[in-house]
C-alpha positions in Angstrom: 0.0 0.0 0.0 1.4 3.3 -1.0 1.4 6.4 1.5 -1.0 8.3 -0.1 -3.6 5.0 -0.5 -2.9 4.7 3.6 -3.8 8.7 4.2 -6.8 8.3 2.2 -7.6 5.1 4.0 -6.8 6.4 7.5 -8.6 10.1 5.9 -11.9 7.8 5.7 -11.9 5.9 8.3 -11.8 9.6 10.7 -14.4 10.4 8.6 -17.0 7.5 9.6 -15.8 8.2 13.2 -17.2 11.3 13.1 -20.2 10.8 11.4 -21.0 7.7 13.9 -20.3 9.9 16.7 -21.8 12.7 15.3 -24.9 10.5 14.8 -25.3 9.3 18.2 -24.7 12.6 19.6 -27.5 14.2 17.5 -30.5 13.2 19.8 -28.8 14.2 23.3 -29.7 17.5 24.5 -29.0 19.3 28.3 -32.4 17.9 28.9 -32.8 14.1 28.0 -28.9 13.2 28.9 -30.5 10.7 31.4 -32.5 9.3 28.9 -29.8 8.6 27.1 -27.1 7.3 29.7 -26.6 3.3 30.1 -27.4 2.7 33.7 -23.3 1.3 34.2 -22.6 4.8 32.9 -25.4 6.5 35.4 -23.8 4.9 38.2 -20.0 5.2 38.1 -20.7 8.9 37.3 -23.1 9.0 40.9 -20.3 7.2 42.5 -17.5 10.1 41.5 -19.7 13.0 42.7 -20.6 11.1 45.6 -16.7 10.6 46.6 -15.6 14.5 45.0 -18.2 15.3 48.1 -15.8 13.6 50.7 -19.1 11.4 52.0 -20.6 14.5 52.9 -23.5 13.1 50.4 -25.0 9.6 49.4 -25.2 9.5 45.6 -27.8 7.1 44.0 -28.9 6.7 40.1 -32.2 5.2 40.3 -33.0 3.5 36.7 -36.7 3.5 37.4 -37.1 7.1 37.1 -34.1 8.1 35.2 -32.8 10.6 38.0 -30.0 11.0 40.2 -31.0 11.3 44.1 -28.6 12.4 47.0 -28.9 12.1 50.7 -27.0 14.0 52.8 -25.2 11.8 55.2 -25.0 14.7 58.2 -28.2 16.0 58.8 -31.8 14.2 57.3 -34.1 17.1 58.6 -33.5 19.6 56.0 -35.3 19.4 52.4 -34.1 15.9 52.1 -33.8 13.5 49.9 -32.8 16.0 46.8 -33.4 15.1 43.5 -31.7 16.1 40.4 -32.6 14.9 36.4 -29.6 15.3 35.4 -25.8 15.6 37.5 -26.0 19.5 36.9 -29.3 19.7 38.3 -28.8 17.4 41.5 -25.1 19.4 42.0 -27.2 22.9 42.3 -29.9 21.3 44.3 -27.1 19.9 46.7 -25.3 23.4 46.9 -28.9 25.1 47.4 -29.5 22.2 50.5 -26.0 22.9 52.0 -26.7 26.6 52.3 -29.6 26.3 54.1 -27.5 23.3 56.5 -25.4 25.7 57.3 -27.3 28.8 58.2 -29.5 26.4 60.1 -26.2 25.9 62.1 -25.3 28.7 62.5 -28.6 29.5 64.2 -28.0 26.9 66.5 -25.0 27.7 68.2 -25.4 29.5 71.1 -24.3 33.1 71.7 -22.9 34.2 74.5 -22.9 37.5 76.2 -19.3 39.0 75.7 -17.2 39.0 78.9 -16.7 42.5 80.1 -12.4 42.9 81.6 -11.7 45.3 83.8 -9.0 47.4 83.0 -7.8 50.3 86.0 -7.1 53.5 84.6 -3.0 54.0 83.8 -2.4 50.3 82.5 -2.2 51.2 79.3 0.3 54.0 80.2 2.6 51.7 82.9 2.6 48.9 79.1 4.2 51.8 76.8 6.9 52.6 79.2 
């Protein structure tokens, strides 16, 4: 085989790579990724958010419904279980949930009245000299 039969062969065959991903791509929007996904796919992608979160959050693909669904594994008072179509949805929902966890603690801790020192009159001046 020549060199320039072996570019044109290796020129075509790129060519039906595109094309067949090209074609499969086609029908997959923002929208209808979950449709799309194989539910192996679904759930190795649920299992790398849920370890980027440091098991802060339970990750689960449920094939039933097509949606991703995420406990979180601190608190289960707070708008929980949330629930995401796609893994851009359920990240947002889980952001929007951990802002409200964490206002809700900060309500929580007590305050305490501040502690009021003493300090007699010339301290201040007997420190500088």
């Amino acid at each position: 085989m020549r060199a320039s039969e072996a570019k044109a062969a290796a020129g075509a065959a790129a060519r039906r790579q595109v094309a067949d991903l090209q074609g499969r791509a086609r029908g997959m929007t923002v929208d209808n990724v979950t449709e799309v996904l194989s539910d192996e796919t679904a759930q190795r992608l649920a299992a790398q958010l849920q370890a980027s979160w440091d098991g802060h959050w339970q990750v689960m693909w449920e094939p039933w419904g097509r949606t991703f669904r995420a406990f979180p594994a601190y608190d289960m008072d707070v708008n929980t279980p949330v629930v995401g179509g796609s893994l851009r949805e359920l990240w947002r929902n889980v952001l929007n949930v951990d802002q409200e966890l964490l206002l809700a603690v900060a309500e929580a801790i007590p305050a305490h009245r501040p502690t009021v020192v003493y300090i007699p009159p010339g301290f201040f001046e007997e420190m500088a000299e």
